[in-house]
N, C-alpha and C positions, 0 to 999 in steps of 0.2 A: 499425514501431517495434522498435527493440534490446528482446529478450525480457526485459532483465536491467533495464533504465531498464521497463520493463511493469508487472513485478514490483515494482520500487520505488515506483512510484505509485500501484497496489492497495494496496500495507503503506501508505503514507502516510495514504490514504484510509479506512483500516478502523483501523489500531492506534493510528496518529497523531492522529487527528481529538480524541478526546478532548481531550490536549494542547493541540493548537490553540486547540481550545473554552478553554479554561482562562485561557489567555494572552490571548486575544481578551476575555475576562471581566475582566481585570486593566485593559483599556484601555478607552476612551469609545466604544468601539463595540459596543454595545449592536441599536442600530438592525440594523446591518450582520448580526450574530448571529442578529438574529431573522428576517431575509430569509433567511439561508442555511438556517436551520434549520426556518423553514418550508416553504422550498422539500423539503429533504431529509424531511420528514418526513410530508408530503403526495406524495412519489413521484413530483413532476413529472419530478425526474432519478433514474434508478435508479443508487446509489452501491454501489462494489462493498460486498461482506462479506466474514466469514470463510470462505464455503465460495469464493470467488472470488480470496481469498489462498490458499487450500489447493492450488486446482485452477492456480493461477499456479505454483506453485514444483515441484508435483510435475510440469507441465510444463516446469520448466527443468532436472528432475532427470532429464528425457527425453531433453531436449535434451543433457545432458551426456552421458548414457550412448551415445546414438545417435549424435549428429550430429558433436557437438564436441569427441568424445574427451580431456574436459578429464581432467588425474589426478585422483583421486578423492578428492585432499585441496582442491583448489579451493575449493569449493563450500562446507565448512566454516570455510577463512578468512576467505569473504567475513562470514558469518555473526558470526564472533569478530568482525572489523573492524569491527561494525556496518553494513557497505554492503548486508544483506541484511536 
């Protein structure tokens, strides 16, 4: 998996969720909500967190430095652009 599409699916999963939840409360799925959130909340599926978004990006911040020699302003655009 692209480390950067990784990274974006952690943040979806941890920052996002909320959101989700929110919108999903707005509509008639109620049912659906309560499956997912029981599932998540009983630990059948282990959902990333925050120290799992942390330890994502400071490995892409590896990966910049080391591997992909991106310049050093990259990494902050994607940020600004929201792609991050």
């Amino acid at each position: 998996m692209n480390p950067v599409n990784a990274y974006l699916l952690i943040k979806r999963l941890t920052r996002d969720w909320q959101r989700i939840r929110q919108l999903m409360n707005a509509n008639p799925g109620d049912q659906f909500i309560k499956n997912i959130t029981g599932v998540r909340e009983a630990n059948a599926v282990k959902y990333p967190d925050d120290e799992d978004l942390d330890g994502a990006a400071q490995g892409l911040l590896r990966l910049q430095a080391n591997l992909f020699n991106w310049r050093a302003n990259y990494l902050p655009q994607l940020f600004l652009r929201g792609w991050v």
